[in-house]
C-alpha positions in Angstrom: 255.6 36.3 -8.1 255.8 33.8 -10.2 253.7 30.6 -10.5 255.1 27.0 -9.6 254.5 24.5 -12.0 251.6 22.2 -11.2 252.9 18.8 -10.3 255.1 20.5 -7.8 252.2 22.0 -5.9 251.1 18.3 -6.2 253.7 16.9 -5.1 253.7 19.2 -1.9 250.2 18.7 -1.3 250.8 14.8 -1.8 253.6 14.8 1.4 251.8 16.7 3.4 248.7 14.3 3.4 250.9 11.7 3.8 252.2 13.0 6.5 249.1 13.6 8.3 248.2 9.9 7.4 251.4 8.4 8.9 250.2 11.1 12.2 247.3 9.7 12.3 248.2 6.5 12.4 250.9 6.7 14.9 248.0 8.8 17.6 245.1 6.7 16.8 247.1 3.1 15.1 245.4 1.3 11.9 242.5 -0.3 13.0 240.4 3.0 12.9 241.4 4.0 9.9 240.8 1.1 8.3 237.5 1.1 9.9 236.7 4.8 8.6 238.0 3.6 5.1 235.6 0.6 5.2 232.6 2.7 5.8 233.8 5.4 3.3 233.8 2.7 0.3 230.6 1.2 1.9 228.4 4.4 2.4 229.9 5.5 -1.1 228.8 2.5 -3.1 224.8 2.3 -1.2 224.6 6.0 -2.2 225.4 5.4 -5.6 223.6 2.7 -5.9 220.4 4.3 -4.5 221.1 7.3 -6.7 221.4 5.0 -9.7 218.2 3.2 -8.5 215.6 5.2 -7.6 216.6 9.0 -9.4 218.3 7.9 -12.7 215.5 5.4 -13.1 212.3 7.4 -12.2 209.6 6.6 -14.8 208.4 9.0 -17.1 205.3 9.8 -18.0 205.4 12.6 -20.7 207.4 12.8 -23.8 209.3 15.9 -22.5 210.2 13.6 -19.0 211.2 10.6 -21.0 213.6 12.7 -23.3 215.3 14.3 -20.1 215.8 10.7 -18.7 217.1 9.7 -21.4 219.5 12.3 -21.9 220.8 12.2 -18.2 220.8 8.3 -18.1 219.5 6.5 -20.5 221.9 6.4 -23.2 224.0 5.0 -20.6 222.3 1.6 -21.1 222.3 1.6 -25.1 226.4 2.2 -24.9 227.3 1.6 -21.5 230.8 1.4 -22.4 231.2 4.7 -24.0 233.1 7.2 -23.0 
């Protein structure tokens, strides 16, 4: 059997989840899932912000630590636009 290029498989995965969005909005109607959606981008942005908080900015105490936060986050703040 051969194998299907890639953006066709996307392209059938991408109708069917519309389709089961434009389902669920005709059982359940918009409101809902704009509620859902809210709280999605809301509990999504809290838990990144706590992760960014209070684990990518634990203090270090030994030389070892302070070189493994660095390397996980800290260069992040010296370049925070690279890539």
């Amino acid at each position: 059997m051969k194998a299907k290029p890639l953006f066709i498989s996307l392209g059938i995965f991408s109708i069917y989840a519309f389709s089961l969005l434009a389902f669920a909005v005709w059982q359940i109607g918009p409101i809902p899932i704009i509620a859902w959606f809210t709280a999605g981008v809301i509990s999504y942005s809290l838990t990144e912000y706590i992760v960014h908080r209070y684990i990518f900015h634990i203090v270090a105490h030994s030389a070892k630590s302070r070189k493994f936060q660095y390397s996980i986050h800290g260069n992040h703040h010296d370049d925070p636009g690279a890539e």
